[in-house]
C-alpha positions as CSV (number, residue, x, y, z in Angstrom):
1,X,74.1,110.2,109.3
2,X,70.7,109.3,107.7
3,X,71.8,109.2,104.0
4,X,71.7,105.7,102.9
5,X,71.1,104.1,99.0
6,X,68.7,101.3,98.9
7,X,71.2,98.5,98.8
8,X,72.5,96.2,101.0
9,X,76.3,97.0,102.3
10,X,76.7,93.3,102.3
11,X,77.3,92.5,98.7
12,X,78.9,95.9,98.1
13,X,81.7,94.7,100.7
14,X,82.5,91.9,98.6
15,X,83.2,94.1,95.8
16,X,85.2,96.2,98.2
17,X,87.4,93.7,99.5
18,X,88.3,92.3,95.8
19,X,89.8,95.2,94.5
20,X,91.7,95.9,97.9
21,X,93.1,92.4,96.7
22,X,94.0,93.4,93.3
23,X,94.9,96.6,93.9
24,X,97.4,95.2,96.8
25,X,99.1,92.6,94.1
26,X,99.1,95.0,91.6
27,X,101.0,98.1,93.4
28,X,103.5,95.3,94.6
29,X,104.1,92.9,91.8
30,X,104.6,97.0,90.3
31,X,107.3,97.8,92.7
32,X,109.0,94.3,94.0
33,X,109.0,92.9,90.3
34,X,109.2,95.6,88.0
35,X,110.9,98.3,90.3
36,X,113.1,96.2,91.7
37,X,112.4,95.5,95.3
38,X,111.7,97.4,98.6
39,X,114.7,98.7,101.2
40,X,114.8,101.4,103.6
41,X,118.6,101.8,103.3
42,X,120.4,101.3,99.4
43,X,122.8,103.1,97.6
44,X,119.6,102.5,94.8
45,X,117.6,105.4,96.6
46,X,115.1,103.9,93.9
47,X,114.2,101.2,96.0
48,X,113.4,103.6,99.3
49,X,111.0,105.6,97.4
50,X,109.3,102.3,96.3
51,X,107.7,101.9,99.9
52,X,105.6,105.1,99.2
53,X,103.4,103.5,96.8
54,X,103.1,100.5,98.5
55,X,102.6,101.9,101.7
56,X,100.0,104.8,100.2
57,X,98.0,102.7,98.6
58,X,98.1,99.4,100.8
59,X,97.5,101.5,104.2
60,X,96.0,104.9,103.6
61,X,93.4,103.8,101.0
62,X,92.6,100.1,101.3
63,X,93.3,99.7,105.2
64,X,91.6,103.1,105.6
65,X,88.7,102.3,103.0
66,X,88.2,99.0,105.1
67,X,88.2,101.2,108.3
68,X,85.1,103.6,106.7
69,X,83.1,100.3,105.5
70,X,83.6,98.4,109.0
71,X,80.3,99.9,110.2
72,X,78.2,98.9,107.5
73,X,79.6,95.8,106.4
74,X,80.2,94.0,109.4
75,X,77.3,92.4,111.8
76,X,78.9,92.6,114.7
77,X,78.1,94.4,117.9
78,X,78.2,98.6,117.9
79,X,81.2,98.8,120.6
80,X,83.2,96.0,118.5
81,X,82.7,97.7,115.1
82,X,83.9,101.1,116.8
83,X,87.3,99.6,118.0
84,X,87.7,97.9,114.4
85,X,86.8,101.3,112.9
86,X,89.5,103.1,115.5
87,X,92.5,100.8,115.1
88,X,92.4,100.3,111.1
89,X,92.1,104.0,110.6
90,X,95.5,104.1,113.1
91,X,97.0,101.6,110.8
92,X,96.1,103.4,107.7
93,X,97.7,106.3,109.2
94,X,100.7,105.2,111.0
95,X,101.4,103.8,107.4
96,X,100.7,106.8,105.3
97,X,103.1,108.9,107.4
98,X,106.1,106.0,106.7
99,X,105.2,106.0,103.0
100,X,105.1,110.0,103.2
101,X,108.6,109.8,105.1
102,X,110.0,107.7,102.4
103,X,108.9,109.8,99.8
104,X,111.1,112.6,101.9
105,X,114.1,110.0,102.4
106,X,114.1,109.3,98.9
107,X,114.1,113.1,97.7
108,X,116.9,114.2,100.7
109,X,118.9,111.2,99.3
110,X,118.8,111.5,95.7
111,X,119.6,115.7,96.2
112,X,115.9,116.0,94.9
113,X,113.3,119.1,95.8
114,X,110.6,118.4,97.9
115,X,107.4,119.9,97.9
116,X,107.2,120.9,94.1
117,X,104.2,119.2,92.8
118,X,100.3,119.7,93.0
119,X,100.7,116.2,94.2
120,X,102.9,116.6,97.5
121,X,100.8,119.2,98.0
122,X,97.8,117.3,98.5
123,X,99.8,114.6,99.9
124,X,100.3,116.6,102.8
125,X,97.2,117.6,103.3
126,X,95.8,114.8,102.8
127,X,97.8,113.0,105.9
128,X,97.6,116.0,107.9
129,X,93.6,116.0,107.5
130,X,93.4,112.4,108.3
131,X,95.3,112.7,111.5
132,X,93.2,115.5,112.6
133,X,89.9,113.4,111.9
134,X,91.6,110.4,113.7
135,X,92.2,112.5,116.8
136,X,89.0,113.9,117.0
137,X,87.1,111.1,116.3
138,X,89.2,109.1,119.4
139,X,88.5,112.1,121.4
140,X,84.8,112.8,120.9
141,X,83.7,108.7,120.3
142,X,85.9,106.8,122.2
143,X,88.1,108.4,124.6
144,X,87.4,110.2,127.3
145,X,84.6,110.9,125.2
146,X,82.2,113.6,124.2
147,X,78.6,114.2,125.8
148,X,75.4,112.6,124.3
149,X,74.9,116.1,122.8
150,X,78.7,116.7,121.4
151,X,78.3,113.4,119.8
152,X,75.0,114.0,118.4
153,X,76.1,117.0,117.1
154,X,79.6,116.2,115.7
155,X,78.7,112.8,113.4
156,X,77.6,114.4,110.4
157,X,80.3,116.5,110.2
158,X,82.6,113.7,111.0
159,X,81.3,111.6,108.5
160,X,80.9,114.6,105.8
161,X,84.8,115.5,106.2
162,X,85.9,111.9,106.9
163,X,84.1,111.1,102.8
164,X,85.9,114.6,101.5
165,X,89.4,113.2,102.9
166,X,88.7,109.9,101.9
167,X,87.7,111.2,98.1
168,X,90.8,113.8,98.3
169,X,93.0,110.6,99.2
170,X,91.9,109.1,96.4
171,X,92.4,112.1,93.9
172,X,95.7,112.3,95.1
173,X,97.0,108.5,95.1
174,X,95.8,109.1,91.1
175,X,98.1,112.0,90.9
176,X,100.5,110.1,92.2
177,X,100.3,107.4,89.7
178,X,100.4,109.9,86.9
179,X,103.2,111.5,87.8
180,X,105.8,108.6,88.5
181,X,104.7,107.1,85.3
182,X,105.3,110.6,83.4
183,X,108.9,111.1,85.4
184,X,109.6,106.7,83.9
185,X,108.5,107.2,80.4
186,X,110.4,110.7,80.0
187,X,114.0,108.5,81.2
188,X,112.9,105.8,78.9
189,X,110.0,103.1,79.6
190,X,107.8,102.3,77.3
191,X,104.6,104.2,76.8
192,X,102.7,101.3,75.7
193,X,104.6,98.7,77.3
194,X,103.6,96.2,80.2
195,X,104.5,98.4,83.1
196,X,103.0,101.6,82.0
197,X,99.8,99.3,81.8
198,X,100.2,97.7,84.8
199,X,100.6,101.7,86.3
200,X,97.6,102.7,84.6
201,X,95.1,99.5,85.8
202,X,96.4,99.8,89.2
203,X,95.0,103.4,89.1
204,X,92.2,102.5,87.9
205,X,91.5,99.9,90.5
206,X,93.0,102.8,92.8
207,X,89.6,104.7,91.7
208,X,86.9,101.8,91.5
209,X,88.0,100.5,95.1
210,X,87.3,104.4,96.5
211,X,84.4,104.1,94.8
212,X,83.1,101.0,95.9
213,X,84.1,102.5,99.9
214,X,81.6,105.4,99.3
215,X,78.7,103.2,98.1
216,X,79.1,100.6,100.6
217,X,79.7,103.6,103.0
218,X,76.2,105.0,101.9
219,X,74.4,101.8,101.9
220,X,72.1,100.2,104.1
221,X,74.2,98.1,107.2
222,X,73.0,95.6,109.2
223,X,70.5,96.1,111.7
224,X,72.1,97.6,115.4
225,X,70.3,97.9,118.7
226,X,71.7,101.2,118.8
227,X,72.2,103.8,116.4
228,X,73.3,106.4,118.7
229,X,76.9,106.5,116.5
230,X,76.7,105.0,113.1
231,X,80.1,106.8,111.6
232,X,82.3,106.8,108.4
């Protein structure tokens, strides 16, 4: 795709990798500290929904914004940077559909309805989009592969709908963030104390991390012998 900004991925990486950092402490120190812990199986069904922040945030947008800025940030050969891309995008999803499950677990558990907010709603969508980019992307780029001219003709669209899940990922971890911490200050917590800050900042890193993705995403990589797949 031969939209690029006229700055080097390099030193927008950095930035990238940071806030994946930060926004990692932040969403556990959130839910090991202030929530209480993590744990598949508790009569606290608290503690089971806990993994779906952790595992949202930590896999499907850091894991899967590292997997969109492996191309451009790393100098490393085309074929390399393709199996990097692949296999962090699996990671990011494989987790996303155990933090989605636990989100489920949680809700059957706790006699809760699922599927009521504009939220879970996107939530699905959003994992069910990203699988079907994964798939098509292994089919088409890496295995058994498309022809010079399927290839050709399928990055742009790959990397046009691979931004618009990435951005709708991120719209929809915010929503997330809103809603849990409108659900813990109506039973009680503070609106202005150190959790509901600690809620809001990690949002906020939530959104300047996706951004960061998109720029580095858009910059100029390193030089390749090949540019016959350059892909988000």
């Amino acid at each position: 795709m031969a939209i690029a900004i006229a700055v080097q991925a390099l030193p927008l990486s950095f930035v990238v990798h940071f806030l994946a950092i930060a926004g990692a402490i932040l969403v556990l120190v959130w839910n090991l500290y202030f929530r209480g812990g993590l744990a598949w199986e508790s009569t606290n069904k608290s503690l089971i929904f806990n993994f779906h922040p952790v595992l949202m945030l930590i896999g499907l947008i850091i894991i899967g914004g590292e997997a969109i800025i492996s191309y451009k940030a790393l100098p490393l050969k085309k074929e390399v940077k393709k199996v990097i891309h692949l296999v962090l995008h699996a990671i990011a999803l494989i987790l996303g559909i155990i933090g989605v499950y636990a989100a489920f677990k949680y809700h059957n558990e706790s006699s809760i309805a699922n599927l009521y907010s504009l939220h879970s709603w996107l939530g699905i969508g959003v994992i069910s989009l990203y699988g079907i980019q994964w798939v098509y992307g292994f089919i088409v780029f890496f295995y058994p592969g498309g022809t010079a001219d399927i290839r050709r003709e399928s990055l742009p669209w790959h990397v046009l709908f691979g931004i618009f899940v990435y951005i709708l990922a991120i719209a929809t971890a915010t929503l997330g963030f809103l809603e849990k911490l409108t659900f813990l200050e109506n039973s009680g917590l503070a609106k202005y104390g150190s959790e509901a800050f600690l809620v809001n900042f990690t949002a906020i890193v939530t959104v300047l991390y996706g951004t960061f993705v998109l720029l580095t995403a858009l910059s100029q990589g390193p030089p390749e012998e090949d540019y016959s797949y350059s892909a988000i």
